[in-house]
TIVO-2410 file (N, C-alpha, C; in nm, 3 decimals):
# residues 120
REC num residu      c1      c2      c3 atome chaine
REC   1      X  10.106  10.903  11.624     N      A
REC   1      X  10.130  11.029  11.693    CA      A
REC   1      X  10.024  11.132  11.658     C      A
REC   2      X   9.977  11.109  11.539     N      A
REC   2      X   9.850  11.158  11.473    CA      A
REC   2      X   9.757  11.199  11.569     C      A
REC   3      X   9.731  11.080  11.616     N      A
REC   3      X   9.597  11.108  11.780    CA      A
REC   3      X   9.654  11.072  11.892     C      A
REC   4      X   9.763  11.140  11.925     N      A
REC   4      X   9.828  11.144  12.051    CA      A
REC   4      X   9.785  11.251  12.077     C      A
REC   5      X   9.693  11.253  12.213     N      A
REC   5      X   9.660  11.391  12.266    CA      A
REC   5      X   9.766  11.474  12.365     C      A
REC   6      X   9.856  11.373  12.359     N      A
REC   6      X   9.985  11.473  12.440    CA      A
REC   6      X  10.083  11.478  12.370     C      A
REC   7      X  10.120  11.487  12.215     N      A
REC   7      X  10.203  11.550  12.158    CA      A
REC   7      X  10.150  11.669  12.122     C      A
REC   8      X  10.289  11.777  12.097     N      A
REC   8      X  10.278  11.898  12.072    CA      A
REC   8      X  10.323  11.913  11.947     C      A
REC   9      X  10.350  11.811  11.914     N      A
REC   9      X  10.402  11.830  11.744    CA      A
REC   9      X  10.318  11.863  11.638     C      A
REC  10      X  10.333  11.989  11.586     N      A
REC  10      X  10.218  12.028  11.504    CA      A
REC  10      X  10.234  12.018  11.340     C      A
REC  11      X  10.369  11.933  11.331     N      A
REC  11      X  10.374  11.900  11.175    CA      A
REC  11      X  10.256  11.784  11.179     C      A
REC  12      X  10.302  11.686  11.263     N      A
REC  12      X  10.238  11.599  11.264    CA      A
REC  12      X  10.070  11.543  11.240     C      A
REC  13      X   9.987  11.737  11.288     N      A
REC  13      X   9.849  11.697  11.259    CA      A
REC  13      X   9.808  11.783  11.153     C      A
REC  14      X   9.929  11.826  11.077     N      A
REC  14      X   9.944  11.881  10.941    CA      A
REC  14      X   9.924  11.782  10.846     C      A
REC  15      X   9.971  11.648  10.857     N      A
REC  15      X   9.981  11.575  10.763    CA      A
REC  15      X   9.895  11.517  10.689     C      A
REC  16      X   9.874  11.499  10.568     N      A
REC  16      X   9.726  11.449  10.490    CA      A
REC  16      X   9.757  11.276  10.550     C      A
REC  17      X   9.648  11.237  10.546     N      A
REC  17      X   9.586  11.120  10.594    CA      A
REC  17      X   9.652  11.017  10.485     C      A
REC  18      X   9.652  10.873  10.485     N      A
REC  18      X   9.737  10.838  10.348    CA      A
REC  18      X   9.601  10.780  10.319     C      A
REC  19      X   9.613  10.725  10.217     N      A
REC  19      X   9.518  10.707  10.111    CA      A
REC  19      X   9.466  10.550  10.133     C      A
REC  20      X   9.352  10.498  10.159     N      A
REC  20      X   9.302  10.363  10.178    CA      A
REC  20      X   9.281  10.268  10.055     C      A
REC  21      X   9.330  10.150  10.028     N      A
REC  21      X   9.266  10.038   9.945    CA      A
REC  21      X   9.169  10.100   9.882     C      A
REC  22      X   9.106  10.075   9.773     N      A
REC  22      X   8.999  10.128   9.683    CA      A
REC  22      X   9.008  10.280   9.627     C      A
REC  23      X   9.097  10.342   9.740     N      A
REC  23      X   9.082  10.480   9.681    CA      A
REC  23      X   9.180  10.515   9.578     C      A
REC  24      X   9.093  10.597   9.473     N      A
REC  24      X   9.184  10.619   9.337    CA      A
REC  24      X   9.310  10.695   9.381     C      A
REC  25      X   9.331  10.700   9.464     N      A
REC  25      X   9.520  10.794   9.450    CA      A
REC  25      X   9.572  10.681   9.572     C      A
REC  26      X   9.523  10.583   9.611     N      A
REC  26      X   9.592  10.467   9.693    CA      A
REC  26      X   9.696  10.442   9.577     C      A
REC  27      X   9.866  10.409   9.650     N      A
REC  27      X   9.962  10.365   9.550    CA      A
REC  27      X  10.016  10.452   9.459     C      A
REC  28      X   9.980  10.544   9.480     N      A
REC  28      X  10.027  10.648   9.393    CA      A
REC  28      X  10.087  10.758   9.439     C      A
REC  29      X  10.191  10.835   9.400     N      A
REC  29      X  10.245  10.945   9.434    CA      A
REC  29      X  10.162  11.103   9.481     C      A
REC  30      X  10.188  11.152   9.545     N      A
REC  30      X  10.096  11.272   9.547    CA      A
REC  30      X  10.127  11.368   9.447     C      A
REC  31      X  10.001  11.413   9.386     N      A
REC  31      X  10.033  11.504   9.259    CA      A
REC  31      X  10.086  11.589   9.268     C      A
REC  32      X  10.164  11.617   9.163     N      A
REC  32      X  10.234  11.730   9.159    CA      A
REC  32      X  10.403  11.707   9.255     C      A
REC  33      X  10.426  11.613   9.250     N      A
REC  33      X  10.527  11.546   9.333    CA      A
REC  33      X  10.629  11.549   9.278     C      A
REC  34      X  10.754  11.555   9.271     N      A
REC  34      X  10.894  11.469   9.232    CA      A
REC  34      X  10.889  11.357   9.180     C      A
REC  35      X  10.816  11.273   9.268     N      A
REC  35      X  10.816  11.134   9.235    CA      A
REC  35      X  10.695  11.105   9.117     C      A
REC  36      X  10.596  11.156   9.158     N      A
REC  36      X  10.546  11.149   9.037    CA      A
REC  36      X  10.572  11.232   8.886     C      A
REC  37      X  10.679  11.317   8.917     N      A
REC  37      X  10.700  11.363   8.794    CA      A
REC  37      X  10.837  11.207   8.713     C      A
REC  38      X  10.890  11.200   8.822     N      A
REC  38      X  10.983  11.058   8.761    CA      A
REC  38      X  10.962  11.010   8.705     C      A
REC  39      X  10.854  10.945   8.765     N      A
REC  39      X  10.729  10.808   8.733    CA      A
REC  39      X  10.734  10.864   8.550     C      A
REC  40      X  10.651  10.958   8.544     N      A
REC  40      X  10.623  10.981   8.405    CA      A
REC  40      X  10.711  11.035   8.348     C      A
REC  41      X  10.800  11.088   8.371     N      A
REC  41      X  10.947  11.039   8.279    CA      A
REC  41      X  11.022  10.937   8.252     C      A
REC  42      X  10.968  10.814   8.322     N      A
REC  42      X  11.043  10.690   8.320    CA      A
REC  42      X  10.959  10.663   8.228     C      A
REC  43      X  10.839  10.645   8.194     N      A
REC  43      X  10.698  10.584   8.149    CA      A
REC  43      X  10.721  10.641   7.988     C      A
REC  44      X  10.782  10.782   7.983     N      A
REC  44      X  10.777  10.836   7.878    CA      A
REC  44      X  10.931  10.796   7.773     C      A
REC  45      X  11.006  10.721   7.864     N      A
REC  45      X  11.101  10.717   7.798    CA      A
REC  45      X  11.137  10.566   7.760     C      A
REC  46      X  11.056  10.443   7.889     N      A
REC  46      X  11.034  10.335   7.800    CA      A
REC  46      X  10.926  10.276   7.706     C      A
REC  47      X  10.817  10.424   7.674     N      A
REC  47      X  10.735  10.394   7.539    CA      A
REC  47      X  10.822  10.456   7.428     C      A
REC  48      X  10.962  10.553   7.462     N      A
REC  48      X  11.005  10.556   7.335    CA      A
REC  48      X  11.097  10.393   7.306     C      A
REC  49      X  11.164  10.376   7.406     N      A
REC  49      X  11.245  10.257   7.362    CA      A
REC  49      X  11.168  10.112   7.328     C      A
REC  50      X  11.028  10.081   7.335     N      A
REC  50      X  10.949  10.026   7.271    CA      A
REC  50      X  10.900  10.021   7.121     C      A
REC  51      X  10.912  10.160   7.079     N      A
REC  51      X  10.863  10.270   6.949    CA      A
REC  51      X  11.025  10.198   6.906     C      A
REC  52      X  11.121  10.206   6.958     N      A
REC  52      X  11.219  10.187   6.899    CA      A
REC  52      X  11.243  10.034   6.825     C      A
REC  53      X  11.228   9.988   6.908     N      A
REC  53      X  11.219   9.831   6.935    CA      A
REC  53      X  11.121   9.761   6.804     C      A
REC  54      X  11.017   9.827   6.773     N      A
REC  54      X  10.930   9.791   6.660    CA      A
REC  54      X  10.962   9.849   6.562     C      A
REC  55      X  11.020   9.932   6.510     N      A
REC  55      X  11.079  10.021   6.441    CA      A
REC  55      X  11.223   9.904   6.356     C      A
REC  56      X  11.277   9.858   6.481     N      A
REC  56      X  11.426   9.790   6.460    CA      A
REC  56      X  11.362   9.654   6.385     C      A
REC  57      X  11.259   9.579   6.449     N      A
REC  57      X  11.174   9.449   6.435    CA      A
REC  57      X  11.145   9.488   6.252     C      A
REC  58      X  11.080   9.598   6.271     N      A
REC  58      X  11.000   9.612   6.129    CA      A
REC  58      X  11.173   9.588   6.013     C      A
REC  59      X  11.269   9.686   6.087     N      A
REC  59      X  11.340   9.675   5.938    CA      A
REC  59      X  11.430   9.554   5.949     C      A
REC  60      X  11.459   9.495   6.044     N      A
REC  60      X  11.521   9.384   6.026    CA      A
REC  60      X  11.443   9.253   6.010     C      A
REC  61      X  11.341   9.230   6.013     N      A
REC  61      X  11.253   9.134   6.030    CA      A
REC  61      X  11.177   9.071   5.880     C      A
REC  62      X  11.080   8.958   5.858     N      A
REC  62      X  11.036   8.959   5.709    CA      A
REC  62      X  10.886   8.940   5.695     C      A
REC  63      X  10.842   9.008   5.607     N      A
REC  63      X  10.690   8.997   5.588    CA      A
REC  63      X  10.665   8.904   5.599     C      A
REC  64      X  10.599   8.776   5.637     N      A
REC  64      X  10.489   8.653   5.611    CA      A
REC  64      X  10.373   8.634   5.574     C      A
REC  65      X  10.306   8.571   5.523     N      A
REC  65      X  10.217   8.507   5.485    CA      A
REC  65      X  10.056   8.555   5.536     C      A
REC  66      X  10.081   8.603   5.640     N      A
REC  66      X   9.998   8.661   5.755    CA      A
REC  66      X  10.005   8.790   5.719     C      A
REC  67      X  10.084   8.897   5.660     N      A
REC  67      X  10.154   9.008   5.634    CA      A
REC  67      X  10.217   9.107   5.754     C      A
REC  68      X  10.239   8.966   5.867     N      A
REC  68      X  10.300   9.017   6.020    CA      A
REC  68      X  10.468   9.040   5.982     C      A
REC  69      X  10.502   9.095   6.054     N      A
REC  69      X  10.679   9.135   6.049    CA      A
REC  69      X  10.691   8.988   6.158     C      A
REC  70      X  10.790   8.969   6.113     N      A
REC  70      X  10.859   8.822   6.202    CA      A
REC  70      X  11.019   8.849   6.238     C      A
REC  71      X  11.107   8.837   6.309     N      A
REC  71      X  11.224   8.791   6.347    CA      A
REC  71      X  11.263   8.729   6.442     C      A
REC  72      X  11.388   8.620   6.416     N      A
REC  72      X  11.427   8.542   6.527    CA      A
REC  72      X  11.444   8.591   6.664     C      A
REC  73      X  11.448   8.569   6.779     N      A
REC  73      X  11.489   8.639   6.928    CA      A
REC  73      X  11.648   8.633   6.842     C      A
REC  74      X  11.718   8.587   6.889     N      A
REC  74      X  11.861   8.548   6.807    CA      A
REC  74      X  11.888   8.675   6.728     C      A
REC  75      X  11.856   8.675   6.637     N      A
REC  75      X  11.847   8.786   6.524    CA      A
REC  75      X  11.824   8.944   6.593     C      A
REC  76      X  11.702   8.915   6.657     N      A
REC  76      X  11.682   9.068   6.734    CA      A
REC  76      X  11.779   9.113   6.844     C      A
REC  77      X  11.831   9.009   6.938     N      A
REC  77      X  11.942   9.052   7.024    CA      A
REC  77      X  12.039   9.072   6.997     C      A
REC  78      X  12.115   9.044   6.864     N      A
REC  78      X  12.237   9.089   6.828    CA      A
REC  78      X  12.210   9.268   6.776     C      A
REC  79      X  12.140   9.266   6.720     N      A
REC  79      X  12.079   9.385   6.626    CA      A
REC  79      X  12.071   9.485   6.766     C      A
REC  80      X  11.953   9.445   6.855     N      A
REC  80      X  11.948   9.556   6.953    CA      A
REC  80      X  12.043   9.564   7.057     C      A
REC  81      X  12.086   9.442   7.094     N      A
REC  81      X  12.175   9.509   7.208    CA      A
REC  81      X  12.301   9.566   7.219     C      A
REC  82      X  12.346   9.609   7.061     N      A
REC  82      X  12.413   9.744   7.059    CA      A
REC  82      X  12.328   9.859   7.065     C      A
REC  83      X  12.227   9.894   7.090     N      A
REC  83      X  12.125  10.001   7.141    CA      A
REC  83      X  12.090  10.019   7.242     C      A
REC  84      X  12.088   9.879   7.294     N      A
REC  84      X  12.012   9.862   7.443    CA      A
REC  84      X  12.026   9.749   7.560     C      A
REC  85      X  12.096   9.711   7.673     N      A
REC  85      X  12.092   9.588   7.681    CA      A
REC  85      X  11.988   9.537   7.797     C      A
REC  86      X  11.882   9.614   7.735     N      A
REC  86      X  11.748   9.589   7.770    CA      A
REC  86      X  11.646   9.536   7.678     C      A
REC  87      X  11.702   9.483   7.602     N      A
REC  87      X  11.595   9.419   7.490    CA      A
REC  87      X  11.520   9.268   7.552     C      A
REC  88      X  11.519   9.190   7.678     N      A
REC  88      X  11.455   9.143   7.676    CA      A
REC  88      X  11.271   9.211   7.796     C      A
REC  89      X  11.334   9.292   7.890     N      A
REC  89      X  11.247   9.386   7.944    CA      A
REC  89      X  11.134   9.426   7.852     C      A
REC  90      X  11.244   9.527   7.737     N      A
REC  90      X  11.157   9.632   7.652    CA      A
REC  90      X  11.058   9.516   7.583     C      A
REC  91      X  11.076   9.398   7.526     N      A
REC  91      X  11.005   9.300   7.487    CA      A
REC  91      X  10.837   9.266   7.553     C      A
REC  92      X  10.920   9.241   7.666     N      A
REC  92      X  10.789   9.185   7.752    CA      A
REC  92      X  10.669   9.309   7.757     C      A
REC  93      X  10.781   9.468   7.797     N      A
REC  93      X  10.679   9.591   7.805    CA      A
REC  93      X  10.598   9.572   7.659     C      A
REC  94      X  10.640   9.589   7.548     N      A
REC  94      X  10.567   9.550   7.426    CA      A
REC  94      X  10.462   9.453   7.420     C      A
REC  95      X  10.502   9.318   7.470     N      A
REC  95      X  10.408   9.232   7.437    CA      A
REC  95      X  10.274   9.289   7.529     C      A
REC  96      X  10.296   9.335   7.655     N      A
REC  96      X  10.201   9.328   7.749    CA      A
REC  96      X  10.102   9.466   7.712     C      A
REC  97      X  10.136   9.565   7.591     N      A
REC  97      X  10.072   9.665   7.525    CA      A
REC  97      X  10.025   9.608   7.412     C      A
REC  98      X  10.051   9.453   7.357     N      A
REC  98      X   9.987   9.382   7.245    CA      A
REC  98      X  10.050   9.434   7.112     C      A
REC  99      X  10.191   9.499   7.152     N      A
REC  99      X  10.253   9.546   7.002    CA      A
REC  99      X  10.401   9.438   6.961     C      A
REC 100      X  10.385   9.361   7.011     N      A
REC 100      X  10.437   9.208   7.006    CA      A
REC 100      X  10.395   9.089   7.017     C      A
REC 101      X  10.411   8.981   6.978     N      A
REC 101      X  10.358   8.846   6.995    CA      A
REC 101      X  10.486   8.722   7.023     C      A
REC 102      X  10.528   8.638   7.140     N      A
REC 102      X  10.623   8.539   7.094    CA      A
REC 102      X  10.590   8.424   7.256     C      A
REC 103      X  10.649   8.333   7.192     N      A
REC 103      X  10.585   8.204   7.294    CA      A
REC 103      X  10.662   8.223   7.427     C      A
REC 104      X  10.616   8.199   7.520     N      A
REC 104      X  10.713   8.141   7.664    CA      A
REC 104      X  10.724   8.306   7.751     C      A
REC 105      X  10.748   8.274   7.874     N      A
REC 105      X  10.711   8.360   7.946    CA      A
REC 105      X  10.827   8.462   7.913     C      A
REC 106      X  10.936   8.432   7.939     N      A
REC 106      X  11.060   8.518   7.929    CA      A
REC 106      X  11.142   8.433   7.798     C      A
REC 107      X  11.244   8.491   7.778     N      A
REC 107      X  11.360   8.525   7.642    CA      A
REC 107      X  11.455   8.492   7.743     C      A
REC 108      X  11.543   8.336   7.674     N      A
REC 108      X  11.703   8.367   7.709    CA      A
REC 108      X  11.815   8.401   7.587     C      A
REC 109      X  11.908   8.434   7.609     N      A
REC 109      X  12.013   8.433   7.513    CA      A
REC 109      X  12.064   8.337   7.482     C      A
REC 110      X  12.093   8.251   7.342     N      A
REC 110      X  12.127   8.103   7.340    CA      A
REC 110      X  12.034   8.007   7.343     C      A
REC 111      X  11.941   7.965   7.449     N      A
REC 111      X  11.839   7.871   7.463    CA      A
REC 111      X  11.725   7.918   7.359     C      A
REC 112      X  11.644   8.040   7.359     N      A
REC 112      X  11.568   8.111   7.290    CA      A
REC 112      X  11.603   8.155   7.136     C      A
REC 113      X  11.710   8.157   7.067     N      A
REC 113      X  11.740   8.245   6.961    CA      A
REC 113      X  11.652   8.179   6.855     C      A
REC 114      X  11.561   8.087   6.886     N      A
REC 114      X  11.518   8.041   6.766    CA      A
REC 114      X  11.358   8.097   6.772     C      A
REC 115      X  11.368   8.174   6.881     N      A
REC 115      X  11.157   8.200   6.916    CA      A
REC 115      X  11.171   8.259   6.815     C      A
REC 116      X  11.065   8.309   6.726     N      A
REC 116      X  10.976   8.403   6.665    CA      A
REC 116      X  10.923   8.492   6.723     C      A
REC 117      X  10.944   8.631   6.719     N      A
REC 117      X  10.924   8.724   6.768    CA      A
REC 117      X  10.781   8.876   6.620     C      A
REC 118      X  10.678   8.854   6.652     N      A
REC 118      X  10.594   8.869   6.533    CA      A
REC 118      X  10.573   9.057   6.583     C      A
REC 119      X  10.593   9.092   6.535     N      A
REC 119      X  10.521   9.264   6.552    CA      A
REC 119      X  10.377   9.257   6.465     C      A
REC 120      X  10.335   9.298   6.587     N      A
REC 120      X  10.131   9.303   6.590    CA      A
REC 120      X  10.127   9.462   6.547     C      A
***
């Protein structure tokens, strides 16, 4: 409707253009937005429950040999998911910031309790 030369609608050629592939604000909220204020309140509140998460690892967990903190998955899901019953999410967010280490793509409950879960 943008380049409709016979509309009269003048919100319409108000509107900013959207943003193309390659361009740095493609995918992204417009600044100063709602949505982008969300965004970074969501962002800000699962790097605290991460902070948390290593925090819980460190005191329940045991020095090794390596002088890495270690605990079972098993061990960590009982412990956290009276805190959270997002501890296998908050996990993956960790590993993928390199402030965790443990084998296999995802964590189940039961099948998994025996992974090793290492805080880097």
């Amino acid at each position: 409707q943008r380049k409709n030369p016979f509309s009269n609608d003048d919100r319409l050629a108000s509107k900013p253009a959207h943003a193309r592939r390659g361009d740095p604000a493609y995918g992204r909220p417009p600044e100063g937005s709602q949505t982008e204020q969300r965004g970074k309140d969501a962002h800000s509140h699962v790097g605290k429950e991460v902070e948390e998460l290593c925090l819980i690892i460190r005191s329940i967990g045991e020095v090794g040999e390596d002088g890495h903190v270690s605990v079972t998955f098993g061990q960590l899901f009982e412990t956290y998911v009276t805190i959270s019953n997002k501890v296998v999410g908050i996990l993956l967010r960790a590993r993928k910031h390199g402030l965790v280490h443990f084998e296999g793509e995802m964590l189940w409950q039961g099948k998994d309790d025996d992974v090793i879960i290492t805080l880097l």
